[in-house]
C-alpha positions as CSV (number, residue, x, y, z in Angstrom):
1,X,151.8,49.9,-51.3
2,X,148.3,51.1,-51.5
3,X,146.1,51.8,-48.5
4,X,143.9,48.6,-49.1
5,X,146.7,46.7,-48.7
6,X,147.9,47.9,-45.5
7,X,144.6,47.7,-43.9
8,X,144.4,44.2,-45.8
9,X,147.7,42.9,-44.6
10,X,146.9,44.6,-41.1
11,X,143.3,42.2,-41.0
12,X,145.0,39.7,-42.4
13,X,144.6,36.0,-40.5
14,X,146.3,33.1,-40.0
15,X,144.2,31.4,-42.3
16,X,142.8,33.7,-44.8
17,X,144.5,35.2,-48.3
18,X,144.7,39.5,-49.0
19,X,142.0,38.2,-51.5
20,X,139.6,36.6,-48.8
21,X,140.4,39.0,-46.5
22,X,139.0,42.0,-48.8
23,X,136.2,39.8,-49.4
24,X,135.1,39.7,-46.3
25,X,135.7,43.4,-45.8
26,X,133.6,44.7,-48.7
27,X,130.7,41.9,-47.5
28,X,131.0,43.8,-44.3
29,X,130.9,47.3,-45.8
30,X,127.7,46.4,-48.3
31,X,125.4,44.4,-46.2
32,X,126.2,46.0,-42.8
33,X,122.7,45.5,-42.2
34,X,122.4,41.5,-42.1
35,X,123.2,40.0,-38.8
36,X,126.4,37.8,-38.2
37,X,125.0,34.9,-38.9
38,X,123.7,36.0,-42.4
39,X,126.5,37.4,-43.6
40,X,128.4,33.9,-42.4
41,X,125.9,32.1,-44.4
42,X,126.4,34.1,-47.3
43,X,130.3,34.5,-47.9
44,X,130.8,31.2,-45.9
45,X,133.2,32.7,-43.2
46,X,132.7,32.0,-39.8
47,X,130.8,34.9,-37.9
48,X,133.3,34.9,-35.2
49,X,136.0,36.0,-38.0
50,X,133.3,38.5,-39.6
51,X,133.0,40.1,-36.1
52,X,136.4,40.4,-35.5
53,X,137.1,42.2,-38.8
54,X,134.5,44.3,-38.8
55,X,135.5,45.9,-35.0
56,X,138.8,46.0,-36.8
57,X,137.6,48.0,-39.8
58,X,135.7,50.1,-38.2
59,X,138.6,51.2,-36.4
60,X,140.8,51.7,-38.9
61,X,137.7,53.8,-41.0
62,X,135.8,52.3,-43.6
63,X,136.6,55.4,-45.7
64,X,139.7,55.1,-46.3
65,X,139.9,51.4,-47.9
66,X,136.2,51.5,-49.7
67,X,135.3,55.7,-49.9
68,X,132.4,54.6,-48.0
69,X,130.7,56.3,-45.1
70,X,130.7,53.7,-41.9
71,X,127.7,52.0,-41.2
72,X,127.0,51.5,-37.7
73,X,126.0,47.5,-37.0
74,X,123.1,46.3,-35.9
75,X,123.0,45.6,-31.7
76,X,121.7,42.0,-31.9
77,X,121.0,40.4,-28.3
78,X,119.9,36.8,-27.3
79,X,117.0,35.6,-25.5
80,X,118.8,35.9,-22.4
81,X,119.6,39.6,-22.8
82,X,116.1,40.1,-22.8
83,X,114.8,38.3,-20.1
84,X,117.8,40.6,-17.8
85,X,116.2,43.5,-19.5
86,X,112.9,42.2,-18.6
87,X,113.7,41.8,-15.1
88,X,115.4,44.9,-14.8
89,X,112.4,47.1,-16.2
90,X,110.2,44.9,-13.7
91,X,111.8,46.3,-10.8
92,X,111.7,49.7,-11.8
93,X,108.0,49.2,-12.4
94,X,107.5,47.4,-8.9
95,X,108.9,50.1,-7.5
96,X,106.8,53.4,-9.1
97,X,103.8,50.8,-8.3
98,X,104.7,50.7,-4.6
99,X,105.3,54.4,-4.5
100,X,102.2,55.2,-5.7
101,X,100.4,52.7,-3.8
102,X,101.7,55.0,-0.7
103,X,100.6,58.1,-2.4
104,X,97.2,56.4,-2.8
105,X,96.8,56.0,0.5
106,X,95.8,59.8,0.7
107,X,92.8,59.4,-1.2
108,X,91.4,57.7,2.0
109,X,91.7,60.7,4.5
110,X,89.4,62.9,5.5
111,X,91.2,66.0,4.7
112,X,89.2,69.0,4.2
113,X,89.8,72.9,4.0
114,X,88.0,76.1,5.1
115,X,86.6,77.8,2.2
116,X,89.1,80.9,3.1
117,X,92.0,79.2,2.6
118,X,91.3,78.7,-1.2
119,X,91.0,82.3,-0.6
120,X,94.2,83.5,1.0
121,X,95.2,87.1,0.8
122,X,98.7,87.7,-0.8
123,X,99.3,91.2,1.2
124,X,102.7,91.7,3.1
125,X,100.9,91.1,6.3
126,X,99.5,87.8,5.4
127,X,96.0,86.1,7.0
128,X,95.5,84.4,9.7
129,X,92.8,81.8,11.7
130,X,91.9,82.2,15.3
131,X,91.7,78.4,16.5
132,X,88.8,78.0,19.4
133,X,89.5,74.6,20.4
134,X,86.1,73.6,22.6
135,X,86.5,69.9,24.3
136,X,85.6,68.5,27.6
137,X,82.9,70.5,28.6
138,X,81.3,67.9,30.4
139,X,77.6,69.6,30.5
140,X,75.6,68.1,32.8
141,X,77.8,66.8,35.0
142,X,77.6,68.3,39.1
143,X,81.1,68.6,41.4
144,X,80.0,68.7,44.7
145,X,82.3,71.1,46.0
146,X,82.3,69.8,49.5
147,X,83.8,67.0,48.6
148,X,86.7,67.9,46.9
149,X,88.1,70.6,49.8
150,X,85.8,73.4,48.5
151,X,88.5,73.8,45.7
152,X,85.7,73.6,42.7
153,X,82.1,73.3,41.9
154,X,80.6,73.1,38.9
155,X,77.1,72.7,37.2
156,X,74.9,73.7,34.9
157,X,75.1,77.3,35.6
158,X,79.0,76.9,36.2
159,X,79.3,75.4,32.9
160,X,77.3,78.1,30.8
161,X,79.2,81.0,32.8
162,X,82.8,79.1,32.1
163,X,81.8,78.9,28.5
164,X,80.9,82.5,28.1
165,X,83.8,83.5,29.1
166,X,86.0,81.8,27.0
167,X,84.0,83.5,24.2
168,X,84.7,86.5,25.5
169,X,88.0,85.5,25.3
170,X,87.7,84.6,22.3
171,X,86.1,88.0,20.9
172,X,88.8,90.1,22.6
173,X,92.4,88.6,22.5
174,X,91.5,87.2,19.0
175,X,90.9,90.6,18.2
176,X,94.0,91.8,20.0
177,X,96.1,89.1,18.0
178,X,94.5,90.2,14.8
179,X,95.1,93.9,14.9
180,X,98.1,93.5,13.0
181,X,96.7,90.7,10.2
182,X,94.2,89.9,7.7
183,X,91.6,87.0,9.9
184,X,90.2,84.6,7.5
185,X,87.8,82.9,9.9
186,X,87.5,80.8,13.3
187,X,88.6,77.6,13.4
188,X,86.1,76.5,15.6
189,X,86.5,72.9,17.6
190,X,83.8,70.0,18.7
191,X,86.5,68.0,20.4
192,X,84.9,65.1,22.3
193,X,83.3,65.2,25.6
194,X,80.8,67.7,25.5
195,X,78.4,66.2,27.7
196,X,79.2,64.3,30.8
197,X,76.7,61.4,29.5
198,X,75.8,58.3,31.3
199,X,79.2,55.6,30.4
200,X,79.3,54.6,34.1
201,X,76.8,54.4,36.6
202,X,77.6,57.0,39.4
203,X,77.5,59.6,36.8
204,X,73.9,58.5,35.3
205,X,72.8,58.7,39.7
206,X,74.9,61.8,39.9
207,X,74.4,63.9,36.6
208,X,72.5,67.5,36.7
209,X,70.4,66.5,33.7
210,X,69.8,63.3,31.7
211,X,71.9,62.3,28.9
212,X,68.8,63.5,26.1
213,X,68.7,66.8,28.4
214,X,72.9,67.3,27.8
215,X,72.1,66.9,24.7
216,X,69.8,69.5,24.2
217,X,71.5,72.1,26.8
218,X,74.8,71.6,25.1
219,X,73.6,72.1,21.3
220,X,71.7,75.2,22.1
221,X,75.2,76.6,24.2
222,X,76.9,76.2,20.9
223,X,74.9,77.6,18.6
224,X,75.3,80.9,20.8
225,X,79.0,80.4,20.6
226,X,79.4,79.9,17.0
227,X,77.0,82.8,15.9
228,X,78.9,85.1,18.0
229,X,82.2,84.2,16.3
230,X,80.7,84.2,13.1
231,X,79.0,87.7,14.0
232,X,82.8,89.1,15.1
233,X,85.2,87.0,13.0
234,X,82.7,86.4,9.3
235,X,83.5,82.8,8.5
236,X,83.6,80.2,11.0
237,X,84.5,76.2,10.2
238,X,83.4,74.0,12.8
239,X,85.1,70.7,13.1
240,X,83.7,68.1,14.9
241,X,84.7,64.9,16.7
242,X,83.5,62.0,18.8
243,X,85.0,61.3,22.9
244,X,84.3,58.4,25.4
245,X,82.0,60.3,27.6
246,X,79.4,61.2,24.4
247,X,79.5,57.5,23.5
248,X,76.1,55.5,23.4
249,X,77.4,52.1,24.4
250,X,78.7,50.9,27.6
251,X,81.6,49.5,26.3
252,X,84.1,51.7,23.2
253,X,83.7,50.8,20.4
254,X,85.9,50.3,16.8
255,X,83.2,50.8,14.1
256,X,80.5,52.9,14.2
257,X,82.3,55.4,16.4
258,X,81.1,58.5,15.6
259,X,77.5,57.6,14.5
260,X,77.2,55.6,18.2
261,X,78.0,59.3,19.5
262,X,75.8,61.6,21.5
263,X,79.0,64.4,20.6
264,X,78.3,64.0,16.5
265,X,74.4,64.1,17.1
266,X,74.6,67.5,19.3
267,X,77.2,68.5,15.9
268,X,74.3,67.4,13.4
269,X,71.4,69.4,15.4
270,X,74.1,72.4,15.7
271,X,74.6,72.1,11.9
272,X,71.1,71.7,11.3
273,X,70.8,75.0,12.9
274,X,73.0,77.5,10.6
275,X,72.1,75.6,7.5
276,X,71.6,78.6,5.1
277,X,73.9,80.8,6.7
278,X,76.9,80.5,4.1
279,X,79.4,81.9,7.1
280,X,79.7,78.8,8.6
281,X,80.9,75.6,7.7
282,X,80.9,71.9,8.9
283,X,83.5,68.8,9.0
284,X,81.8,65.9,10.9
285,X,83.5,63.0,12.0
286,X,82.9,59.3,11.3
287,X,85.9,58.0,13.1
288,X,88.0,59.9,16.0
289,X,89.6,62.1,14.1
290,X,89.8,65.0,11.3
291,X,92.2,66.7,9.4
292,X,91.6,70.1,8.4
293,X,94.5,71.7,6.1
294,X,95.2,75.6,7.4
295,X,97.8,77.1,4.8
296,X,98.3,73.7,3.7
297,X,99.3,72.9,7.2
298,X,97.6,69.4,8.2
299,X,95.7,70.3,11.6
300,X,94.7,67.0,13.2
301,X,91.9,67.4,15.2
302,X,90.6,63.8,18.0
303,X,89.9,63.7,21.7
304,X,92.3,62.0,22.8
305,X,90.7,58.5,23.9
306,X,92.3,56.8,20.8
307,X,95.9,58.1,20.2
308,X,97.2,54.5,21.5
309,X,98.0,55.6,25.2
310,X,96.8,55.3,28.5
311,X,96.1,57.4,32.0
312,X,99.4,59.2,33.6
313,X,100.5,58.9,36.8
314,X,103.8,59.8,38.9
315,X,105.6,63.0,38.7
316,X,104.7,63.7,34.8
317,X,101.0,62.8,35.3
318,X,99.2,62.6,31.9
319,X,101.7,64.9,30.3
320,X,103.6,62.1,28.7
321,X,100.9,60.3,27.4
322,X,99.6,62.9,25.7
323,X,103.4,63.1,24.0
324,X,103.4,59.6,23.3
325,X,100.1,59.5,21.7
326,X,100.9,62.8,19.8
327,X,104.0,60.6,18.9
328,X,102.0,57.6,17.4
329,X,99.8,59.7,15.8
330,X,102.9,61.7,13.8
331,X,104.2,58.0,13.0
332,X,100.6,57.2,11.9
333,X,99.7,60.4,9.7
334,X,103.9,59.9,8.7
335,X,103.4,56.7,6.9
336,X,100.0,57.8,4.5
337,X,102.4,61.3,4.0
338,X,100.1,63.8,6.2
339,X,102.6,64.2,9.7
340,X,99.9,66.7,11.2
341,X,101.6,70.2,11.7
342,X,99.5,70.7,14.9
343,X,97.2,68.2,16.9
344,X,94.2,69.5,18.9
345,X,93.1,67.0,21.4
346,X,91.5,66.9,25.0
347,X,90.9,63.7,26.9
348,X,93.4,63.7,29.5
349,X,92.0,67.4,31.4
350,X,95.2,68.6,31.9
351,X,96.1,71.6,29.9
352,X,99.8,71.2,28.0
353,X,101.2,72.3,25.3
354,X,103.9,69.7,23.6
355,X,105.6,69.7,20.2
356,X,103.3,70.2,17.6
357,X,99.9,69.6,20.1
358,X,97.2,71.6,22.2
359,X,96.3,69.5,24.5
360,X,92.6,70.9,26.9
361,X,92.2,71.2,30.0
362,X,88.6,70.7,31.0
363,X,85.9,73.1,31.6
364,X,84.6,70.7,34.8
365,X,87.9,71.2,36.3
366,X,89.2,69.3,39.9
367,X,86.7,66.8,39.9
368,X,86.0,63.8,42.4
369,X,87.4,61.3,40.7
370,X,90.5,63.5,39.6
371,X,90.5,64.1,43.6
372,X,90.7,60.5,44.6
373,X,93.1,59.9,42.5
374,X,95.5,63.0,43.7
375,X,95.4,64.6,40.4
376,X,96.7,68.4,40.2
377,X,94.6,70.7,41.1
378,X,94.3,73.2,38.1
379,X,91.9,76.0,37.0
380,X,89.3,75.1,34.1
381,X,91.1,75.6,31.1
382,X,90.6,75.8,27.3
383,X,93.1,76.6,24.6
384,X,92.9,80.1,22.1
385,X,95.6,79.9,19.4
386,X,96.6,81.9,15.9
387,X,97.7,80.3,13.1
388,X,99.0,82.5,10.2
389,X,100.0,81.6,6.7
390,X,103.4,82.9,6.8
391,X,104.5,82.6,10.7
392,X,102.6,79.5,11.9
393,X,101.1,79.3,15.2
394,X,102.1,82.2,16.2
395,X,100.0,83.1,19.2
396,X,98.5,80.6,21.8
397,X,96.8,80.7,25.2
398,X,95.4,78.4,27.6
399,X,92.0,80.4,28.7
400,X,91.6,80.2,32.6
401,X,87.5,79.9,32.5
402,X,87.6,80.9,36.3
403,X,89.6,83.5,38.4
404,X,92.8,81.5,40.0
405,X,92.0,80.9,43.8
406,X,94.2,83.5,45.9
407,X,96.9,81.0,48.0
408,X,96.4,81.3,51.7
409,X,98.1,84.0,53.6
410,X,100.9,82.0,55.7
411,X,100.1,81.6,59.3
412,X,103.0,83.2,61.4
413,X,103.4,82.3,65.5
414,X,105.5,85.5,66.4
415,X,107.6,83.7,69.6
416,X,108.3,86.7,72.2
């Protein structure tokens, strides 16, 4: 029996002769390239039959019952195979669309760099960037000190003395930090607060100088401080936010925050001031906050007023606000894809130093309102910190701008 016929007899149907059946096999094998319904029109066999024998013959090989190479049908699909696919490819659209809608969001951020960091040196050692975070100095304002146990003082004077020292500082632990490293520049903080202003009324009967006067006072204090980092250090990048006390309005407000800010004018006349002097640098707030990338490390840089918490009382005080803010924030910066490596804030006057935050203490220090409401008594602190490209923040410290007060010797009744 030849090989035709076995495939033949093996193909064969109910219904259909050897002869009908090689008909239908050689229609197969010469117009493999009309669809089903073609073919049935033109050999008058049913295309269910046709597509039955053909998966047959192509099992059993083409070549060895015509001497013909295979060829591979067609895929023909309904309408409703297409509207799946459709569907399907939809979806996957949708989603890229939504994911890049998220990645979007980063366009709207103000994130900045220091020029050094385009800049960074490649040596074994690596670079580093002193971080001078300034906030709550509170110029102006006067502590009477007989009215808060003689425990602290502070004016004018007080204020300009505190704020030389923490250059000071500033100059010589940077330097001692740095012996080891390549320093890039100063990261050098505006953080809110810098004049005691006039939000309530007690302060405007109370203040040292008016709120134009702070102003003036506080502008010309750090244009000293910047030039003499820039004088030590090379490159200094000043970033620059708005707090509640610099505020213009007697109420906070949403919009306009930073332009309805005596804290952003005293940056813009500081600015104005080293404008021609490439060494330093300036990123101005609109809104309450900055990001400034360090070794593509997302420093977030706000007062503190507007991280979604209150005050703190009990045994904590305003410790764990400043953690749950810090917390919001992360979840915040999280969802646009910038979770800030480090946040430099103020606000709260109490010096801490969470997770991933540097929280200031004031320069003012115990105050008369911190007084009546039995807030720690604490030195006037401000917070000094290294950041390096390859070991992170590596070295930090909370600057005591005033000598600690010596504890009372303990009175002792000898009994005979």
């Amino acid at each position: 029996m030849t090989e035709a016929k076995k495939i033949g007899r093996g193909l064969r149907g109910k219904h259909h002769s050897e002869e009908e059946v090689r008909e239908v096999l050689t229609a197969i094998a010469d117009h493999g390239s009309l669809t089903m319904a073609a073919l049935s029109r033109q050999i008058g066999v049913h295309r269910d039959v046709i597509r039955r024998r053909r998966d047959e013959l192509l099992k059993a090989g083409l070549e060895a019952l015509l001497g013909k190479a295979a060829q591979q049908p067609h895929e023909i699909h309904d309408a409703g195979f297409w509207r799946a696919k459709f569907k399907a490819m939809e979806k996957d659209r949708n989603a890229l669309s939504a994911l890049n809608r998220q990645l979007g969001v980063l366009d709207g951020l103000r994130a900045g760099a220091p020029d050094w960091d385009l800049e960074r040196s490649d040596a074994q050692s690596g670079s580093a960037t002193l971080i001078v975070h300034n906030s709550d100095w509170h110029y102006g304002e006067r502590i009477e000190a007989s009215e808060v146990n003689g425990w602290n003082a502070f004016d004018v004077e007080i204020c300009e003395r505190r704020i030389k020292r923490f250059a000071h500082a500033a100059t010589t632990i940077g330097r001692r930090w740095t012996s080891d490293t390549k320093v890039d520049g100063v990261l050098y903080t505006m953080g809110g607060d810098m004049i005691s202003g006039d939000i309530h009324d007690e302060l405007r009967e109370t203040n040292e100088l008016t709120s134009l006067e702070q102003v003036m006072g506080c502008a010309r204090l750090h244009v000293s401080f910047i030039r003499s980092m820039a004088d030590e250090y090379g490159r200094v990048h000043v970033s620059a936010v708005p707090g509640n006390h610099g505020r213009t309005t007697r109420k906070p407000t949403a919009k306009k925050y930073g332009a309805l800010s005596y804290d952003i004018l005293i940056a813009r006349m500081v600015a104005k001031e080293f404008k021609g002097d490439d060494r330093v640098t300036f990123a101005i707030a609109a809104g309450p906050d900055l990001i400034e990338l360090i070794y593509n490390r997302p420093v977030l840089v706000t007062h503190g007023d507007k991280i979604g918490t209150g005050g703190g009382k009990g045994f904590a005080g305003p410790v764990l606000p400043i953690i749950r803010g810090g917390k919001q924030v992360e979840v915040q910066y999280g969802s646009a894809g910038m979770t800030p490596y480090l946040i430099l804030m103020g606000h709260y006057h109490t010096s801490a130093h969470p997770p991933a935050i540097l929280a200031n203490g004031s320069v003012p220090g115990m105050s008369e309102f911190g007084f009546g409401i039995r807030g720690k008594f604490d030195t006037p602190r401000q917070w000094l910190a290294l950041l390096h490209s390859k070991w992170g923040l590596r070295d930090r410290l909370d600057v005591q701008l005033e000598d600690p007060i010596p504890p009372e010797k303990p009175r002792l009744r000898v009994t005979a």
